[in-house]
C-alpha positions in Angstrom: 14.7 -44.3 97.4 11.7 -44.1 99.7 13.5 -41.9 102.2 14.1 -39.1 99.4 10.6 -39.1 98.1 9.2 -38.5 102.0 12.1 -35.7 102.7 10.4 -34.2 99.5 7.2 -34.6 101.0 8.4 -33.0 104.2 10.2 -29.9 102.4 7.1 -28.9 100.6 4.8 -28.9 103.2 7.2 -26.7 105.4 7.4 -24.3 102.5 3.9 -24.2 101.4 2.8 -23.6 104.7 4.5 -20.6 104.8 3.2 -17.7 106.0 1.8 -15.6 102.6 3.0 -13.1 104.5 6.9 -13.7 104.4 7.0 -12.3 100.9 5.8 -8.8 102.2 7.9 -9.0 105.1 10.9 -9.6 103.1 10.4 -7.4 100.0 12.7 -4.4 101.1 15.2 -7.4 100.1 14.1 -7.6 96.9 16.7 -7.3 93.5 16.4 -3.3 92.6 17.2 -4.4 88.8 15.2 -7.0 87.0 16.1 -8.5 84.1 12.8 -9.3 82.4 11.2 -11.6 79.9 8.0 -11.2 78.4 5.5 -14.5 77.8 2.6 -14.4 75.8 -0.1 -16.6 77.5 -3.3 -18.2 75.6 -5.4 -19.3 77.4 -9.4 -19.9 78.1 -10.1 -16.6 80.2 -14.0 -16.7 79.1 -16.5 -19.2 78.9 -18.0 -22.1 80.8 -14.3 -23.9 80.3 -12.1 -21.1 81.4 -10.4 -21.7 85.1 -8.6 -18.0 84.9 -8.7 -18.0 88.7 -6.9 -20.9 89.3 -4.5 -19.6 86.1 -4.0 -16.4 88.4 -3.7 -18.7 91.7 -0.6 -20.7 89.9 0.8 -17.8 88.3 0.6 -15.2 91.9 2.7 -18.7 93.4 5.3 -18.7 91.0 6.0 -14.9 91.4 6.3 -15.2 94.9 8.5 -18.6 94.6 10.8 -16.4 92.2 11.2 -13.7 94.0 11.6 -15.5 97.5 14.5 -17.4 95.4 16.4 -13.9 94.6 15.9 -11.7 97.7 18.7 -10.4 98.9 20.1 -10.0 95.4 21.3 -7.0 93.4 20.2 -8.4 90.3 17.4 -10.9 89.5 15.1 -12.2 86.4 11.2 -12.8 86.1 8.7 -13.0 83.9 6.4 -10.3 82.9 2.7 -11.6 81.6 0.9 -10.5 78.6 -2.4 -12.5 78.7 -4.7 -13.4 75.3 -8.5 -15.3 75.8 -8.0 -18.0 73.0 -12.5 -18.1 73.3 -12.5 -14.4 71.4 -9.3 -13.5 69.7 -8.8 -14.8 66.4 -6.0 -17.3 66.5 -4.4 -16.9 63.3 -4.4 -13.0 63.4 -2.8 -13.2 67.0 -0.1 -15.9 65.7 1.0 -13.7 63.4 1.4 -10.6 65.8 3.3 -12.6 68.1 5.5 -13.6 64.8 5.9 -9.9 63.9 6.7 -9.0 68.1 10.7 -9.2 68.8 9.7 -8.1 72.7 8.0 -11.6 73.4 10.4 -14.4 74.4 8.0 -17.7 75.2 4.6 -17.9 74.0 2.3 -20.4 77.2 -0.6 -22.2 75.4 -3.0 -22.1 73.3 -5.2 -24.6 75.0 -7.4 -25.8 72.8 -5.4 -28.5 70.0 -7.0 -26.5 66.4 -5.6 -23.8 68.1 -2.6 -25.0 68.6 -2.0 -26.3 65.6 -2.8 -22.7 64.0 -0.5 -21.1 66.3 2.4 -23.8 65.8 2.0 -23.9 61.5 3.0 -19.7 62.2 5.4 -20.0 64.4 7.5 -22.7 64.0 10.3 -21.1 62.6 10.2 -17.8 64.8 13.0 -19.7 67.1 11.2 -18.9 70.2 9.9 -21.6 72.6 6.2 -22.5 72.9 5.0 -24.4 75.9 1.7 -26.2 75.4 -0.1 -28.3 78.3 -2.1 -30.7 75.5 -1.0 -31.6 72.4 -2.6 -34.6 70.0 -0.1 -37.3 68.3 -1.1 -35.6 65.2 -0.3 -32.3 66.4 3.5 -33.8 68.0 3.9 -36.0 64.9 3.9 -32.2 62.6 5.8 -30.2 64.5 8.6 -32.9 66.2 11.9 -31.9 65.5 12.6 -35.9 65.4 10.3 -37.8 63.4 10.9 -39.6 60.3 13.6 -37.3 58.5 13.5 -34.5 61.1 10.4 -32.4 59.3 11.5 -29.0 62.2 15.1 -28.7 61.8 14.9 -27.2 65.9 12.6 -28.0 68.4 10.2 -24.9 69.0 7.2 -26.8 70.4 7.3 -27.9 74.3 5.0 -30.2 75.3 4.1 -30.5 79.2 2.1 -33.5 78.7 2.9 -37.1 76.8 0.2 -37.5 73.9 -3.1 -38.3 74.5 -1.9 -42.0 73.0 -0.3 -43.1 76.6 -3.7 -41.7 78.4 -5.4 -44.3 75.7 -3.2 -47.2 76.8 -4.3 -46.1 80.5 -7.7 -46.3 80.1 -7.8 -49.4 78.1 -5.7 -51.2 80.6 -8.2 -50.4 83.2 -10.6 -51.9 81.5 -9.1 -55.1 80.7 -8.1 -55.0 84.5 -12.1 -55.3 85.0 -12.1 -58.3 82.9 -14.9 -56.3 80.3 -14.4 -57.2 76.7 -17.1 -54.8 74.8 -16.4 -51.0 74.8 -17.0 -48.4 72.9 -15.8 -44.8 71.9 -17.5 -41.2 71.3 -15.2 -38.5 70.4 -15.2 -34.6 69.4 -14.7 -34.0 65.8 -11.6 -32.2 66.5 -7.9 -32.3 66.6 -8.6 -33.6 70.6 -10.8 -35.6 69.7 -8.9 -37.4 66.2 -6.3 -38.9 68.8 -8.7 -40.7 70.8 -10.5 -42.4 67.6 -7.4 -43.2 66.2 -5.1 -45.2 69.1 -8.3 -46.1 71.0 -9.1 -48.7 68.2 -5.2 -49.3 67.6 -4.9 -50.9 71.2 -7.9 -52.2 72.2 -7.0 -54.6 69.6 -3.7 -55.5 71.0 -5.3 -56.3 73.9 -7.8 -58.1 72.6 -11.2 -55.8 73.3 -14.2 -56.0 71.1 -14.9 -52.2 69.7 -19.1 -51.8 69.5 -19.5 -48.9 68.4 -17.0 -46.0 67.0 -18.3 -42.6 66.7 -17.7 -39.3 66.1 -19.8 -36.3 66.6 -20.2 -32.4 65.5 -23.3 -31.0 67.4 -25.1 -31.5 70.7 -27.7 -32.9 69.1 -25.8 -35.5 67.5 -23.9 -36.5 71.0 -27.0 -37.2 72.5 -28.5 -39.2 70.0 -25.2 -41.3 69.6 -24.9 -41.6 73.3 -29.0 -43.3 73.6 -27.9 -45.4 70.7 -24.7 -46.5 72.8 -26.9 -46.8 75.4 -29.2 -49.3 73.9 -26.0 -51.7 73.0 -24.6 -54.8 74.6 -21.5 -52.5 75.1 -20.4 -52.6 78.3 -17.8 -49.5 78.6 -18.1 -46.4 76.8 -15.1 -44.1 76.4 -15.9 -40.4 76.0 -13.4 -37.9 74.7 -15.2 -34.6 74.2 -15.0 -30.9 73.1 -16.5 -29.5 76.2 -18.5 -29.2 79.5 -21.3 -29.0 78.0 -20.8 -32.0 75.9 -19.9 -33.6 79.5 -23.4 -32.4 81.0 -25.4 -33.9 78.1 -23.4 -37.3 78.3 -24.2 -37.6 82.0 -28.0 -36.4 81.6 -28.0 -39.1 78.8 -26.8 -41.6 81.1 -28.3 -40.6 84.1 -31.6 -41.6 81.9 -30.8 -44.9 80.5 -31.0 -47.7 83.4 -28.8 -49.6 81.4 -26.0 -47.5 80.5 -23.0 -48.5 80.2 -20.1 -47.6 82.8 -18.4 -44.3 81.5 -14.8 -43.3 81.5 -14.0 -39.3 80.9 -10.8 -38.2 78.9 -8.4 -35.8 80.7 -10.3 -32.6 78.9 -13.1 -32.9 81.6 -12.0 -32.5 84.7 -12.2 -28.8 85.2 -13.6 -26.2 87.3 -16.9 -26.7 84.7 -17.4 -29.8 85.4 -17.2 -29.3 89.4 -19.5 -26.8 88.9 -22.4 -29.1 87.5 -23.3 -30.2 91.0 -25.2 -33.3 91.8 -25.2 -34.2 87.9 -21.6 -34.8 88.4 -21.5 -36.8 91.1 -19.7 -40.0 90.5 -18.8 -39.3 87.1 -15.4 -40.4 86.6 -12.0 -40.5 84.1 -8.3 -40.4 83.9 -6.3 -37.1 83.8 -2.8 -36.1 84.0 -1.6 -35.4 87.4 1.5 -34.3 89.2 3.7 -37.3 90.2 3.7 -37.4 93.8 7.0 -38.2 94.0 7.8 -33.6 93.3 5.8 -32.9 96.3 3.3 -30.2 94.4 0.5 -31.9 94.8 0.9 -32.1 98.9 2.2 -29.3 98.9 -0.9 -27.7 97.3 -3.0 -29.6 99.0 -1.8 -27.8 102.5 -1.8 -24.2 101.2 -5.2 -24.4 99.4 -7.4 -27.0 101.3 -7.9 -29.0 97.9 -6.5 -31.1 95.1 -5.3 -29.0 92.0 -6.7 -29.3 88.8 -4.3 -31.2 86.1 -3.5 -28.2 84.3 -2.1 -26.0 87.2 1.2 -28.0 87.4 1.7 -28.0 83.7 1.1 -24.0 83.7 3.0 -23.6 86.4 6.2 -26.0 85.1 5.5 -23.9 82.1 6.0 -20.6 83.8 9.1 -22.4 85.0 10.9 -23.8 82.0 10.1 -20.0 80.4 12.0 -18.6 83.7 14.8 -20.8 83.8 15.6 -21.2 80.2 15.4 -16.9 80.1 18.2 -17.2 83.3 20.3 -19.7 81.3 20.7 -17.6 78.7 20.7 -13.8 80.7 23.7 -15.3 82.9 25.3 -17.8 80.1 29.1 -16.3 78.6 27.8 -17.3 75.3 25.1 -16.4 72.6 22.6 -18.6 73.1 18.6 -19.4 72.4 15.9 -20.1 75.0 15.1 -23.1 72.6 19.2 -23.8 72.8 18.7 -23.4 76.3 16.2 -26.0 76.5 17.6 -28.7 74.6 20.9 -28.4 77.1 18.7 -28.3 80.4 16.7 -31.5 78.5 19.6 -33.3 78.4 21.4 -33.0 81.4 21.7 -36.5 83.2 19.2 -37.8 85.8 21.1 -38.0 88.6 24.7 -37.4 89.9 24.2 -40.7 91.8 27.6 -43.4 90.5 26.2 -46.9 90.8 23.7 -48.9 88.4 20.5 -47.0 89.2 22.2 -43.3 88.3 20.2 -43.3 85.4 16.7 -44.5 86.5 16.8 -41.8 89.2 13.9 -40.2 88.4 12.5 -37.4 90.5 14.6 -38.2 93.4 17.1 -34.7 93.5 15.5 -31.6 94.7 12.3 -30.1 93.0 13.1 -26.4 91.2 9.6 -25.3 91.9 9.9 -24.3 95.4 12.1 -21.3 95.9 14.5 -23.5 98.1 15.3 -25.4 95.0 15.0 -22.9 92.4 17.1 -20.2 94.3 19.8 -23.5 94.7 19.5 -25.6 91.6 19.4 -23.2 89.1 19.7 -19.4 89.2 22.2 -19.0 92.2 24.4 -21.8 90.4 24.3 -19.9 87.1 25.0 -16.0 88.8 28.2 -17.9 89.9 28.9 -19.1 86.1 28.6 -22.9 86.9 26.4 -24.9 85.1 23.6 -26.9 86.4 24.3 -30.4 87.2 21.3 -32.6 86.9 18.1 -32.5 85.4 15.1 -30.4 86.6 12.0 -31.8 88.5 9.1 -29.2 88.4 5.8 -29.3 90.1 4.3 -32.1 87.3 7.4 -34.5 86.7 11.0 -34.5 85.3 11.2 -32.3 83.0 13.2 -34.0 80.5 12.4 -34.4 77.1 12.5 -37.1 74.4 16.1 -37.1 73.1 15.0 -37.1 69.4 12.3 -34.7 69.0 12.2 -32.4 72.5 8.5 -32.0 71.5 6.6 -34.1 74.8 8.0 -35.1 78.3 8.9 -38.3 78.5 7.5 -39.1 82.0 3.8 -37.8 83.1 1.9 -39.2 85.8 -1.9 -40.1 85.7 -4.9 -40.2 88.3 -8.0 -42.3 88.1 -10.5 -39.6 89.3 -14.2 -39.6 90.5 -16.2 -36.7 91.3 -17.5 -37.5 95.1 -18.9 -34.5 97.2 -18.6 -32.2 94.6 -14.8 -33.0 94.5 -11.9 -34.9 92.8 -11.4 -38.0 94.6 -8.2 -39.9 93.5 -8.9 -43.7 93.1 -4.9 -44.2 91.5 -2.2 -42.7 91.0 -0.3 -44.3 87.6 3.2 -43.9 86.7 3.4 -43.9 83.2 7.7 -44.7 83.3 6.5 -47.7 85.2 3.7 -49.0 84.0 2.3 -48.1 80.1 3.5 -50.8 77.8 6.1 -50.1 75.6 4.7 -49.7 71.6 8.0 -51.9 71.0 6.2 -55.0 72.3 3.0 -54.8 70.6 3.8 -57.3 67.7 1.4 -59.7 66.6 1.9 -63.6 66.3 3.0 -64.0 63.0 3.2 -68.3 62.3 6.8 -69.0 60.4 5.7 -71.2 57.7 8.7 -73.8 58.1 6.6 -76.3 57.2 5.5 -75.0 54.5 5.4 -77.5 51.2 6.6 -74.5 49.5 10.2 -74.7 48.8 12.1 -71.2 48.3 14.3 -70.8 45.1 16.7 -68.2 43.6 15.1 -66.1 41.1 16.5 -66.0 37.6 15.2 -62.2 37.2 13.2 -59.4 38.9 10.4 -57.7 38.1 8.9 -54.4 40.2 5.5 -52.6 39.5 5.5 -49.6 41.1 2.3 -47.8 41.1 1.0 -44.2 42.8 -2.8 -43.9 42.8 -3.2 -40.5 44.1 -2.4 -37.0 42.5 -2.7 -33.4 43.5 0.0 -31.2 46.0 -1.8 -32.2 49.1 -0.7 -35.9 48.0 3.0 -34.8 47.9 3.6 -38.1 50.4 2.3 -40.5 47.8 4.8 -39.7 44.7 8.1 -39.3 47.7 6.7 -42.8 48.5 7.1 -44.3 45.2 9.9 -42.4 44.4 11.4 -43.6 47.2 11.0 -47.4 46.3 12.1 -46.7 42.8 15.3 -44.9 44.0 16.0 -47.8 46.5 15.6 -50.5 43.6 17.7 -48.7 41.4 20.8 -48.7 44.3 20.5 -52.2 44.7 20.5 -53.3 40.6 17.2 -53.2 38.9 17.5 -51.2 35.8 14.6 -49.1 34.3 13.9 -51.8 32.3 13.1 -54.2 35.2 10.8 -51.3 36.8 7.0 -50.1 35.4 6.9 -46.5 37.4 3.4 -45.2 37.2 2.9 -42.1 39.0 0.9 -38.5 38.1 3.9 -36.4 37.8 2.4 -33.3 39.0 4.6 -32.6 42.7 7.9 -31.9 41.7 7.0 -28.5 39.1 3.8 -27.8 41.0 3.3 -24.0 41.5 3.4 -24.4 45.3 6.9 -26.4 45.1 9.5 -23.5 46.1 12.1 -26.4 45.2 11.5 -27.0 41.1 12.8 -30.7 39.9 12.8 -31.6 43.7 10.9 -34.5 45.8 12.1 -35.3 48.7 10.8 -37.8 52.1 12.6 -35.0 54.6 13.7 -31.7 54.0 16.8 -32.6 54.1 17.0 -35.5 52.6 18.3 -36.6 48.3 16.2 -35.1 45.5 14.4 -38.5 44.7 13.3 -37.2 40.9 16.7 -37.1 39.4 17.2 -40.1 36.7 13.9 -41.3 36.5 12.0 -42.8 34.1 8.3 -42.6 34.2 6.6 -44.9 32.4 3.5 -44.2 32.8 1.7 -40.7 33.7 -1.5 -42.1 35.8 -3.8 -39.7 34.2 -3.7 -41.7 30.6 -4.5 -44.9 32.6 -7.2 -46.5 33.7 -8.3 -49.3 36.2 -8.4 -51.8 33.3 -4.9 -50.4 31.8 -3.6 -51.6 35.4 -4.9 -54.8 35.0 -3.5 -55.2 31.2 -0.1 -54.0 31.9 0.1 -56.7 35.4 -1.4 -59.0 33.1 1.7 -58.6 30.4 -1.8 -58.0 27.4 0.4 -55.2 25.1 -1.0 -52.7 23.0 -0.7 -49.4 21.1 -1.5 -47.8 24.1 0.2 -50.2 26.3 3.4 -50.7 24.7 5.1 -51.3 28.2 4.2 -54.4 30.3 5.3 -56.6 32.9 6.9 -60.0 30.8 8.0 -61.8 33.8 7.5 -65.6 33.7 7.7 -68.3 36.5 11.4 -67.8 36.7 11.1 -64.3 37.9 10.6 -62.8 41.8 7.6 -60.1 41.2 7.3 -56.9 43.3 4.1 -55.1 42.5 4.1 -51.8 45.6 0.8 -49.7 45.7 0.4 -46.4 47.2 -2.4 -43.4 47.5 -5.5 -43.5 48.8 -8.3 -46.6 50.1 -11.7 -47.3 51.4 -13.1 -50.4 52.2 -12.4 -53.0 49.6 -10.5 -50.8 47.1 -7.8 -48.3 46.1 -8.7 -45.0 45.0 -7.5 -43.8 41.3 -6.5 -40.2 41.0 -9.6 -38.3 41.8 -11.8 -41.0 39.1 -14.7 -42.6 40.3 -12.7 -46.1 39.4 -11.4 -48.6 42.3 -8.9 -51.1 41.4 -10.8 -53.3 43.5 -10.2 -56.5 46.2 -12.2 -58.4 43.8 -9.9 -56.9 40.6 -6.9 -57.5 42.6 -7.7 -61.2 43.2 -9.3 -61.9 39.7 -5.8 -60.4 38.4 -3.2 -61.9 40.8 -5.0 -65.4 40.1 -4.7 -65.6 36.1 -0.9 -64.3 36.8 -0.2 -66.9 38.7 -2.7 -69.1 36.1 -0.7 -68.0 33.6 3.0 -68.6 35.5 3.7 -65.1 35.0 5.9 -65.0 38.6 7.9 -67.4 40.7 7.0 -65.8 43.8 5.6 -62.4 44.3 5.0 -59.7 47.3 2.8 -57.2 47.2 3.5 -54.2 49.4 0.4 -51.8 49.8 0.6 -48.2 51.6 -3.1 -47.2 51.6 -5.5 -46.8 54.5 -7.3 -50.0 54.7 -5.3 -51.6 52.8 -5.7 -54.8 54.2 -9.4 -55.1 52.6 -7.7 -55.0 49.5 -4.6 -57.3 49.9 -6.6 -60.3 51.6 -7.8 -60.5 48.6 -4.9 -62.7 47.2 -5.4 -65.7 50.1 -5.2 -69.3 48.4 -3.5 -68.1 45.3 -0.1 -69.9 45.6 3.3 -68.0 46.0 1.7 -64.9 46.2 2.5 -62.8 49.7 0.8 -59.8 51.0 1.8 -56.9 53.2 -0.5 -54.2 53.7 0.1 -51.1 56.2 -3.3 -51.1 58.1 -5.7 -53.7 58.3 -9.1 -54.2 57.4 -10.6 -51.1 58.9 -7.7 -49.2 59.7 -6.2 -46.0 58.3 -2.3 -45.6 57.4 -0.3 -42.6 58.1 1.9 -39.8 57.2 5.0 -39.0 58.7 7.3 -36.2 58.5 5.3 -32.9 58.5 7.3 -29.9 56.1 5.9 -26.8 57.7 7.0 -24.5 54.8 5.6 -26.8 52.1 2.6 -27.7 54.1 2.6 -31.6 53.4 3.5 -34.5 54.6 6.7 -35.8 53.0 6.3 -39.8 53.3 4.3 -42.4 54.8 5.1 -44.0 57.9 4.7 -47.9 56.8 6.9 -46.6 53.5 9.7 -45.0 54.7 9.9 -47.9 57.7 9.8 -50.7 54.5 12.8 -48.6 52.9 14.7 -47.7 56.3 14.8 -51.3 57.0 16.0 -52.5 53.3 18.9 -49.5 53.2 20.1 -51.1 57.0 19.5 -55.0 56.4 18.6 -56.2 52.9 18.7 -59.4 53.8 16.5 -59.5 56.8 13.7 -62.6 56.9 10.1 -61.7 56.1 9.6 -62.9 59.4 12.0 -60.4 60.9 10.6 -57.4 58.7 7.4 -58.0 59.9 8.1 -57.4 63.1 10.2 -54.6 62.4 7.5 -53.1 60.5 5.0 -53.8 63.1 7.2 -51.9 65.9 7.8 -48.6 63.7 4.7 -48.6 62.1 2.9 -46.7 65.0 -1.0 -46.2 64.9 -2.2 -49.0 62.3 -1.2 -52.4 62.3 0.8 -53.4 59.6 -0.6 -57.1 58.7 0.5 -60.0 56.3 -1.7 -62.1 54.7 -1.6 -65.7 52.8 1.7 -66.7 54.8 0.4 -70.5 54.7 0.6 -70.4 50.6 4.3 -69.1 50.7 8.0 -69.9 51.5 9.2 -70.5 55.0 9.1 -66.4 56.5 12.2 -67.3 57.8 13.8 -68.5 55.0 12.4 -65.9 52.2 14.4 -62.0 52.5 13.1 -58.9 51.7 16.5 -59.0 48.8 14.3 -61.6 47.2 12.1 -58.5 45.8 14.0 -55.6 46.2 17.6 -56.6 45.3 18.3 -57.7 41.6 20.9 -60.6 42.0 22.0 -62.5 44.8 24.4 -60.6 46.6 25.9 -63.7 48.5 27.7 -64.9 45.2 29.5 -61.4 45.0 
């Protein structure tokens, strides 16, 4: 293996250090007819944060690479450039020229992630591809072709870069590494900045870090002021993931000014031409970025031609120049009718390696790289003027280019570098594989004690019992009511009657003005109209916080004519979704909380009262944990919330043309898993849960006053009768 990553070496440094002169020389060779494919580029051409230069540098290489590859042709393709400064065009008003255009084929950029989301919600069903070299998980989560009931129906959005999540893990593991256990992290109020403040938290607690101080800021003014505040804390690191250069020149004057500052750590954003331009301020400042693997040779290679290390965006640009080229030659020279997007899925999935053997498929980066004209003139575009179809997957100037199998929205190998400015320059302290060394999210499952010896024994239920309540209202909530709905449905397949289920919900999604599908709620575009056969029992408007607490309570009324009559015979499943804070669920748009205090005052005169056997309570709001550890020490009584106590839950499955999310992520996971094992342990749907349940951490709570985990099924609350004596 180490013989084919050193004969890459050696093949790009002969054909960087190339004369410039050879294409000159040779361009009487040239094809006389182009076939040609316009690209829109957005990029930063103004401003401190622009590096249009270095765009032109990367872009000046890959014409010369792509003509090299075709001299001495009759016929040949490239690209033709149309550029746009994202820093003074407005964003919206381009995105929807671009739409109208039938002459553009790939659309490079926008930088910026707002912008990119703007561009993406416009384009996303144009069918033409868009190659973007950041993206947030929020941003890929939207507009992924793959996510919880495949929201884009085709992949449009290509991401050079894995999230900003697997840069998070880096950074944290670095610290740990340093055996520091207090940290803290300052981030941009911005889509960039969102990620960061989100999965920052989210691991640092898997690995067992102490978070000081978690901030957010919207001015100058307000950075600085956190950052002396930081400052004056017993935090020891302090992780900065900011909007701009500026914002990096204030953190290091801040700094730079505080004898006890803590050690800082940069986010990829930073390292620019900006930043190199700050001079002695920026000297030692340091970060992680994205970086080309060394195993494709650009980085050498670019190193040789230009006496320097290239910044982390060049081999994104340029492997987006690429994938614009070669997916416009697929289809130019393909027999067939065919997208560029087509195109791109097929090239994504082409196998690693032609290597037979047990390491075929783990061959990463070890063929011959398509960014050089050797390779791209041999790989690809020779190969397809002869009608053949390429044979293994392409390595660029960043990485493979291969994309995740079930979205096609990020790459699923980038590498990292550990930088630090040091003579005004980019030192590399580590290079960081991210296929070999970030942790898989599959593994990050907390410790969850069985209960087998508990002195609670589990019994078979005489009858079932499900509360099933929506707190939220309004189209933006769309998720909340395809949540519940969801539930409902999944009770009614597996033999609850209406009779057995108290639906409370708003009723205002499925023949809202903005629904283009009236009568219809669905978690996926795709997926069964959830508000057929329902029967609402409650619309949430008529109810209040203390109408919640009558019907759990079983106290009729002439208002309350329905309530939950369960007794200690009867398996209780009460499931609560909308909105939280700390220490309470939101109700409707109301002022009122159904409290952690109302919750536990309620759940302890049921169980007073022997109004349930057993019961699980299942609870989809942010924070939700606040409210549900409420119930510890009242007997029987489990919990399972979706975040914990100062955690937010999330959305999944972004519809584009209805502009919502469709479900929740801890939701449709709960259902996925009942619809595929019903009877799976408590135990084992934890960790399920906790696996799927990506950005929060789903959490139970009072295990110790409850059956053996092992022992008690998620059928005990969701499936009417025992299906073992049928």
């Amino acid at each position: 293996m180490q013989s084919k990553f050193i004969l890459i070496f050696i093949f790009s440094l002969l054909l960087w250090s190339c004369n410039s002169n050879d294409l000159t020389q040779n361009s009487s060779n040239e094809p006389s007819e182009w076939a040609t494919a316009k690209v829109a580029v957005v990029l930063p051409l103004s401003g401190n944060d622009s590096d249009k230069s270095r765009y032109d540098r990367i872009f000046n290489l890959f014409e010369d690479n792509v003509i090299k590859a075709q001299l001495n042709s009759t016929k040949g393709v490239r690209l033709e450039l149309e550029w746009f400064d994202e820093n003074t065009v407005d964003i919206n008003k381009l995105a929807n020229e671009l739409y109208d255009r039938d002459d553009v084929k790939a659309i490079i950029g926008p930088l910026n992630n707002d912008h990119i989301e703007t561009m993406a919600n416009v384009m996303y069903d144009k069918g033409i591809p868009m190659f973007v070299m950041t993206s947030s998980e929020d941003i890929v989560r939207r507009y992924s072709s793959g996510t919880a009931g495949v929201a884009i129906k085709k992949p449009f959005m290509w991401s050079l870069s894995t999230t900003d999540i697997t840069q998070s893990q880096l950074i944290l593991a670095k610290i740990v590494s340093m055996g520091i256990k207090k940290m803290s992290i300052i981030s941009a109020s911005n889509k960039y900045g969102e990620t960061f403040n989100r999965w920052i938290p989210y691991y640092a607690n898997e690995m067992e870090l102490d978070i000081v101080d978690r901030v957010q800021y919207s001015s100058s003014n307000e950075l600085e002021n956190e950052m002396n505040k930081i400052c004056k804390s017993d935090t020891e690191v302090v992780i900065c993931a900011l909007h701009n250069t500026d914002d990096v020149k204030t953190v290091l004057q801040t700094t730079k000014n505080n004898p006890n500052a803590p050690k800082v750590y940069f986010t990829g954003s930073a390292l620019n031409t900006a930043l190199l331009n700050l001079g002695t301020l920026a000297e030692g400042a340091e970060g992680f970025s994205m970086y080309p693997s060394l195993n494709t040779g650009f980085s050498l290679g670019y190193q040789t031609r230009f006496n320097e290390f290239p910044l982390p965006i060049e081999a994104q640009l340029y492997d987006a120049f690429l994938l614009s080229l070669v997916s416009f030659a697929y289809c130019h020279y393909s027999d067939y009718d065919i997208s560029m997007n087509k195109a791109l899925e097929e090239l994504s999935d082409l196998p690693l390696s032609t290597e037979e053997g047990p390491y075929a498929n783990d061959a990463w980066e070890t063929g011959t790289p398509i960014w050089d004209y050797a390779g791209l003139r041999d790989v690809v575009l020779d190969p397809l003027k002869r009608g053949e179809r390429i044979e293994t997957n392409l390595i660029g100037a960043s990485c493979n280019l291969k994309f995740a199998a079930e979205s096609y929205t990020s790459l699923v190998d980038n590498s990292h570098i550990n930088w630090l400015i040091y003579n005004g320059k980019p030192a590399v302290l580590g290079y960081i594989d991210n296929y070999y060394y970030v942790w898989s999210w599959g593994t990050l499952i907390d410790k969850l004690k069985d209960n087998s010896d508990s002195k609670y024994k589990h019994k078979v239920a005489k009858g079932y019992k499900a509360v099933l309540i929506c707190g939220s209202e309004g189209w933006y909530n769309y998720r909340h009511q395809a949540d519940i709905l969801y539930v409902y449905n999944n009770l009614k397949k597996n033999g609850f009657s209406d009779d057995d289920i108290i639906l409370i919900m708003r009723d205002d999604i499925a023949n809202h003005t903005k629904n283009p599908d009236k009568g219809i709620i669905r978690v996926s575009p795709h997926g069964e109209n959830l508000y057929q056969n329902i029967e609402i029992d409650y619309r949430a408007d008529t109810l209040s916080v203390k109408d919640l607490e009558d019907i759990l309570l079983g106290n009729k009324s002439s208002k309350l004519t329905t309530v939950l009559e369960s007794t200690d015979t009867d398996n209780v499943l009460l499931y609560w979704t909308g909105h939280g804070t700390n220490q309470s669920f939101s109700w409707l748009e109301t002022k009122e909380k159904f409290t952690s205090e109302i919750l536990s005052q309620t759940i302890r005169e049921m169980y007073e009262n022997k109004r349930y056997q057993s019961m699980l309570i299942c609870a989809e709001p942010c924070y939700s944990g606040s409210v549900v550890k409420s119930i510890e020490g009242i007997p029987m009584v489990l919990g399972i919330a979706a975040a914990d106590e100062n955690e937010s839950s999330y959305a999944d499955n972004f519809n584009p043309e209805l502009g919502v999310w469709m479900c929740d992520r801890f939701s449709y996971n709960l259902m996925r898993i009942l619809v595929s094992d019903r009877y799976i342990s408590i135990y084992d749907l934890y960790t399920r849960l906790t696996a799927s349940t990506l950005g929060s951490h789903v959490k139970v709570y009072n295990s110790k006053m409850f059956y053996n985990l092992k022992v008690s099924s998620l059928c005990d609350y969701f499936c009417y009768y025992n299906f073992d004596s049928n």
